[in-house]
N, C-alpha and C positions, 0 to 999 in steps of 0.2 A: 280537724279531725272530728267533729263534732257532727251527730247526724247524718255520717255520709252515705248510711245503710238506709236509703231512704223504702226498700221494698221493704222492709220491716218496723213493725211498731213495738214499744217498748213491752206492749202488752201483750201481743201474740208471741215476744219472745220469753217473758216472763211467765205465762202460763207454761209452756216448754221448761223450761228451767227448773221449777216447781216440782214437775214429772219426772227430770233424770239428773237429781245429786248435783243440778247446777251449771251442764258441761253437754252442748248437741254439735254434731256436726252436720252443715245443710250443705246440699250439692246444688249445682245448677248445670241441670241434666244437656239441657239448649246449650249452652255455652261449652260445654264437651264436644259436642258434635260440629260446634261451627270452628273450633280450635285443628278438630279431624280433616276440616272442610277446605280450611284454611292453610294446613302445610300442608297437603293432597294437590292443591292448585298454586303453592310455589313452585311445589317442585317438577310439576308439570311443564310449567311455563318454560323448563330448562329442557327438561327429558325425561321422554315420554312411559318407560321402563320403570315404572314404581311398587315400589312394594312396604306397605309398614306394618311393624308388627306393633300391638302393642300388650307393654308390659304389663302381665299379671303383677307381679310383685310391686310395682309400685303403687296397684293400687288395684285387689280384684274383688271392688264390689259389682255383684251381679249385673245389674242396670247396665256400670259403665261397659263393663263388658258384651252384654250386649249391644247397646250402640253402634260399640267398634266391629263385630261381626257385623250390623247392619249395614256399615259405612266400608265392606272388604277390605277391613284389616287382619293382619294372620291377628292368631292369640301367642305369645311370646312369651316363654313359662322357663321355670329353673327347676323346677321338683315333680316329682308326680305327686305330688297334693294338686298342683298348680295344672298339670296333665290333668284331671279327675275335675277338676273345676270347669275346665273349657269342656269336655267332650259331653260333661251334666249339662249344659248350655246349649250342646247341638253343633259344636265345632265340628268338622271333619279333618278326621285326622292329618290330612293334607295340607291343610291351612294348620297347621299347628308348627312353633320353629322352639325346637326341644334347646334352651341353653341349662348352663350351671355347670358349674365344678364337681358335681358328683352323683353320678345316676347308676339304678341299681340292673343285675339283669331283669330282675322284673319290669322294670319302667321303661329300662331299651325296648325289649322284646313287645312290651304294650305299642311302646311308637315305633317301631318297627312295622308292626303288623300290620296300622292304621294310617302306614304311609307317609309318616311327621319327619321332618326333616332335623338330624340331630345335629349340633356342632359341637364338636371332639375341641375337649377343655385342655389335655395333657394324653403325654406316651403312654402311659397307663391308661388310660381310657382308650385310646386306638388298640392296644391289646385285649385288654377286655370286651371290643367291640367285635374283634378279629377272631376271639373264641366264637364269639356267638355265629360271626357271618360261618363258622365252618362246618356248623350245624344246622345255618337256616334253608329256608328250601326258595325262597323270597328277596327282591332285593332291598337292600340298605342304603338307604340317602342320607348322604354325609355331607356336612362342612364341616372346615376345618380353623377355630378361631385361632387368630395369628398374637404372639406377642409382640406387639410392634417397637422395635428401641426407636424411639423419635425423641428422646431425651428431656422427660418428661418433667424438668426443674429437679435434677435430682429424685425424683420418685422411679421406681416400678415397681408395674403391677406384676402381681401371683397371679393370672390369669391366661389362662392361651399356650398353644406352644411358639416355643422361643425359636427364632431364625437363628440366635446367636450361641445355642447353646446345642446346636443340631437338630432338640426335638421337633421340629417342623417337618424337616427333608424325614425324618426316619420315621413320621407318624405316614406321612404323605408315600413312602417307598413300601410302607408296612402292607396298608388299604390297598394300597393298588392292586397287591398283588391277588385280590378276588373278583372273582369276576362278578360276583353278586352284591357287591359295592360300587355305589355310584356318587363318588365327590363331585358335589354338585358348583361348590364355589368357597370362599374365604372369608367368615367373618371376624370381625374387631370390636374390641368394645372397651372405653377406660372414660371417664370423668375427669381425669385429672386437669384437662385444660378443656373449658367447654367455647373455647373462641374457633369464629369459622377459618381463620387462618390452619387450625391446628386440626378441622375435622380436612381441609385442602390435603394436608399433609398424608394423614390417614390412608384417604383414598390413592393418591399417587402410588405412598408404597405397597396396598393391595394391588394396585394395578400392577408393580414392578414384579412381586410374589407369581402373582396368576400367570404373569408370561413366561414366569421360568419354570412353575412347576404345572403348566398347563402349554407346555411346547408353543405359546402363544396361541393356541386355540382360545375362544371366548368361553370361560364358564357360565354357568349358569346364574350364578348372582356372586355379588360383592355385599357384604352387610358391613356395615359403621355405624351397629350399635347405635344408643340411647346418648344421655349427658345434653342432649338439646335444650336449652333456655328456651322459655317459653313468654305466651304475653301476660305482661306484668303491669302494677300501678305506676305511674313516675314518682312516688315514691319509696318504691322498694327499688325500681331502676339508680337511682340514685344514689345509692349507699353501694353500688358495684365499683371499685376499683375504676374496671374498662365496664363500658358498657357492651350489656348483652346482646348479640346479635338476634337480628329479627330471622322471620320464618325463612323472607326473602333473601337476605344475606348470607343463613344459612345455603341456601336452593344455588343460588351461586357460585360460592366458593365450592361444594361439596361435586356439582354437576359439571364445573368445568372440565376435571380432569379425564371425565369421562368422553364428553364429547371430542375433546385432544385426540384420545387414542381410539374409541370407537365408532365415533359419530352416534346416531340415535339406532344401532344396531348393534349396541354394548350390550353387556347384562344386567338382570333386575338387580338394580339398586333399592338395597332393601334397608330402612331405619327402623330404630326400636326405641323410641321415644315413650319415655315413662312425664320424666317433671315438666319436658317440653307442652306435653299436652293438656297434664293433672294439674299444674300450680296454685292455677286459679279457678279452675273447677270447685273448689271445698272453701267452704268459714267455718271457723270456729267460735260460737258463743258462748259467752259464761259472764260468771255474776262475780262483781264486787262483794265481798263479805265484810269486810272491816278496811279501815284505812289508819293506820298508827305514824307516827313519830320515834324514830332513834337516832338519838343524838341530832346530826343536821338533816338526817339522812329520811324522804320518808318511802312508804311502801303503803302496796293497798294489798290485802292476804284476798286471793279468788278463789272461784269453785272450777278454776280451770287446773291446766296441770301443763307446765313446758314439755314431758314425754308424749305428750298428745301428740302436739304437732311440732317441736324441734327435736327429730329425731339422731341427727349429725349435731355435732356443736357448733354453732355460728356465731358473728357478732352482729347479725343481722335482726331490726327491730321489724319485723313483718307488719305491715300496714295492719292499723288496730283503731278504730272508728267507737263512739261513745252515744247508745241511748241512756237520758238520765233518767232516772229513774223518777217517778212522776209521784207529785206530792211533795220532795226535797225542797227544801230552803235554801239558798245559794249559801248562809251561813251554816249552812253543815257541810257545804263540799271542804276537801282539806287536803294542803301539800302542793308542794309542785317540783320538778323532777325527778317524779314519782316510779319505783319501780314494781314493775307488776308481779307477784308472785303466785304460786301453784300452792293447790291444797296440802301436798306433800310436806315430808317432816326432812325434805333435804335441803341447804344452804343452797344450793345451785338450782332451784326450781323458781326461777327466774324467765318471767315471758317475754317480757318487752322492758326495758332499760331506759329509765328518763320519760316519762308522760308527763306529758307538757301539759295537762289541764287538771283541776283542783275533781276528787273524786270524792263520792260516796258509797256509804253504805245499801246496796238497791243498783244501782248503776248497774247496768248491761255494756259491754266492753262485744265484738266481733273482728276477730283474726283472719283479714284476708290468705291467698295464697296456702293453705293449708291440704292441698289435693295428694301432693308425689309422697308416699310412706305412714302418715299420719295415722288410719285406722288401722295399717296392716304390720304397724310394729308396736302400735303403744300396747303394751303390756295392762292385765287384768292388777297394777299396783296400790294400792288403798282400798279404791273402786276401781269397779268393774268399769270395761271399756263407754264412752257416751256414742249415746246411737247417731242414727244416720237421716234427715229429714231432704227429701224433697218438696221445695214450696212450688204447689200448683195453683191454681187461678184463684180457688175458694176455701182450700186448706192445706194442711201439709199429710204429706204422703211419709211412712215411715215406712224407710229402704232397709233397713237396720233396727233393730232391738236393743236396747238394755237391757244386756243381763239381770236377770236379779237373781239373789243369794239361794235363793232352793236349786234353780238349775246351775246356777256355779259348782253348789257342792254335789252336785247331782254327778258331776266329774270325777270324783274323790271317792275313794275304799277306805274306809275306818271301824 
C-alpha cells in the first residue's frame, strides 16, 4: 500500500492540505470519460439501441456533467434542484429523464414544457399528472417506473408502482385515457442485488409488463435503472462476497433478453449508472494528525472524516495508499492494525479498519474509489465540505471551493 499514488507527491499534496482544514477531493476528469467510453462500447457490441442517462445525484459536479453531455448522455435528475442544474448546463429539455418520488406541479409543468421525459413514481403522481394533462394544451411524455416483485432476499422497495398491488394497471388505465399523454415505455430501478443475473431478470419481466400493457406493440424505451458496479482496484474487488460484474457481463446478461424478443429492432434500452461510472473517478486525501495507543488497540486521529466518502455503512476498507511524510524517522512511525479515524467527535467515524503499516504524524493517507455520493451528501458537519481538485499536466485546477465561514454564515438570519 505504500506509494501507490505515484501521480502525486507528498509535497504537492501537503501544500493542498495546508489550504483546506487537511481534506481535498481530486477527480480524474480522462478516466470519467473513458469509463462513459467503455460501457457505451459494451453494450453496443450486443445492441445497437442505447441510451444512458447519467445520474445527477450521484454525483453532479459541473465538469462531470459536462462530459457526460459531451459523450450523449441524457442528464438523469430526481428534483428540480437537479432539473435547474442540467438546463444551467445547456441540457435540452429532451435529453433530460425526470425520476424521483416526488415532483411538484411547478417542476412537471417546467419538464413538461421542455419536452423531458417524466417516470410516474406512484398512483398519486399519475393523478396529479392527470390534473395537469387536463389543462395542458401540449403533450406529456411519460414512463412508467415498475415495482418489480423479483423477490429481492426478502427486501422491497417503496419505489415504483406495484404489479401486485394493482397500482400499475390503474396508473397505466388512468394516463391512457388522454389523448395528450404519450407513455413512452417502463422504467425500473433497485440496488438491492447488483449481479448481472438479477439486472437478466429485470429486463425479462419489463419485457413480460410492456407486452401486456402495450398490446405487444414495441415502446419506446425499457430503462433498468443505475446499481451497476463499476471498474475497480483488485483490491477492493476482493473484499466482494461474489465478484462484481464487469461492463461486459453486465452488456450480456442485460441485452440478451432483448434480442430474444425483439431482435436489434427492440426499444431504447436505456441505463442510469451513477457508482457504475463515478467509483473511481474521485480520491480522497487527508493527513495523519496524531497516532495513539489504547489498550492493545491502536488508531491514528486524521483531518479526514468517514461522512465524506462512506455515505451508506459498509464493512468495506476502500483502497487507501500511504505518502510518508518527508523528514520522519522510521522510529516515530507507530502501531500496526491501525484504525484510521475522522476529525469528528463520533465513535463510529472510523475510515478504514486495520492498516497494516506503522503511521505518523505528517503522513498523507489517499482514498481510492470515492466518486458515487461523496461530495453531494457529506454534510457542512465540524467543517465545511473539502473542495474539489483536478490535476492537470502543470497544476491543479480547482473544480470546487472551500467554503470558508463568512460565506457559510452568509446563509444564516441572526
Amino acid at each position: 500500500m505504500i506509494n501507490l499514488m505515484t501521480e502525486y507527491s507528498w509535497k504537492d499534496l501537503s501544500k493542498l492540505l495546508d489550504e483546506n482544514e487537511g481534506a481535498v477531493f481530486i477527480v480524474d476528469v480522462h478516466r470519467f470519460r473513458k469509463n462513459v467510453q467503455a460501457l457505451q462500447a459494451a453494450f453496443k457490441e450486443h445492441y445497437s439501441n442505447i441510451g444512458i442517462g447519467y445520474s445527477y445525484k450521484t454525483n453532479h459536479l459541473p465538469k462531470l456533467c459536462s462530459v457526460a453531455h459531451e459523450e450523449n448522455l441524457y442528464a438523469e435528475v430526481v428534483s428540480g434542484t437537479e432539473f435547474e442544474i442540467a438546463r444551467a448546463l445547456g441540457v435540452p429539455g429532451e435529453r433530460i429523464l425526470f425520476n424521483g418520488p416526488t415532483k411538484t406541479n411547478t417542476e412537471l409543468n417546467a419538464a413538461f414544457s421542455l419536452g423531458a421525459l417524466v417516470n410516474v413514481d406512484s398512483l398519486s403522481e399519475a393523478r396529479q399528472i392527470a390534473a395537469i394533462a387536463s389543462e395542458y394544451k401540449g403533450t406529456l411524455r411519460l414512463g412508467l417506473r415498475c415495482n418489480l416483485d423479483l423477490q429481492w432476499k426478502d427486501r422491497q422497495s417503496r419505489f415504483g408502482l406495484s404489479e401486485t398491488s394493482g397500482e400499475l394497471d390503474k396508473a397505466w388505465e388512468l394516463l391512457s385515457r388522454f389523448k395528450n399523454i404519450r407513455i413512452e415505455g417502463l422504467h425500473c430501478h433497485t440496488s438491492f442485488d447488483r449481479s448481472a443475473d438479477s439486472y437478466s431478470r429485470r429486463v425479462t419481466r419489463l419485457i413480460e409488463i410492456a407486452d401486456r400493457l402495450f398490446c405487444l406493440a414495441v415502446p419506446q424505451f425499457l430503462d433498468v435503472g443505475g446499481g451497476l458496479a463499476g471498474p475497480m482496484s483488485s483490491t477492493l474487488r476482493q473484499q466482494f462476497t461474489v465478484a462484481p460484474p464487469t461492463y461486459e457481463e453486465y452488456a450480456a446478461a442485460i441485452c440478451n433478453p432483448l434480442l430474444q424478443r425483439y431482435g436489434q429492432n427492440g426499444p431504447k434500452l436505456i441505463l442510469e449508472p451513477g457508482v457504475g461510472l463515478l467509483g473511481n473517478v474521485f480520491e480522497y486525501a487527508f493527513r495523519v494528525e496524531h497516532v495513539k495507543q489504547i489498550g492493545s488497540r491502536w488508531f491514528a486521529i486524521t483531518s479526514g472524516a468517514s461522512h465524506h466518502i462512506k455515505i451508506v455503512p459498509n464493512d468495506f476498507n476502500l483502497p487507501t495508499s500511504l505518502l510518508e511524510c518527508q523528514g520522519t524517522a522510521a522510529s516515530e512511525r507507530k502501531g500496526h492494525s491501525i484504525d484510521i479515524a475522522g476529525f469528528t467527535c463520533l465513535e463510529h467515524d472510523i475510515i478504514y479498519r486495520g492498516f497494516e503499516y506503522p503511521l505518523a504524524r505528517g503522513d498523507i493517507l489517499v482514498t481510492e474509489n470515492t466518486g458515487a455520493y461523496s461530495i453531494v451528501s457529506s454534510p457542512d458537519f465540524i467543517r465545511t465540505n473539502p473542495p474539489v481538485y483536478e490535476r492537470t499536466e502543470n497544476s491543479w485546477l480547482t473544480l470546487r471551493n472551500k467554503q470558508d465561514v463568512s460565506s457559510y454564515l452568509s446563509e444564516f438570519k441572526w
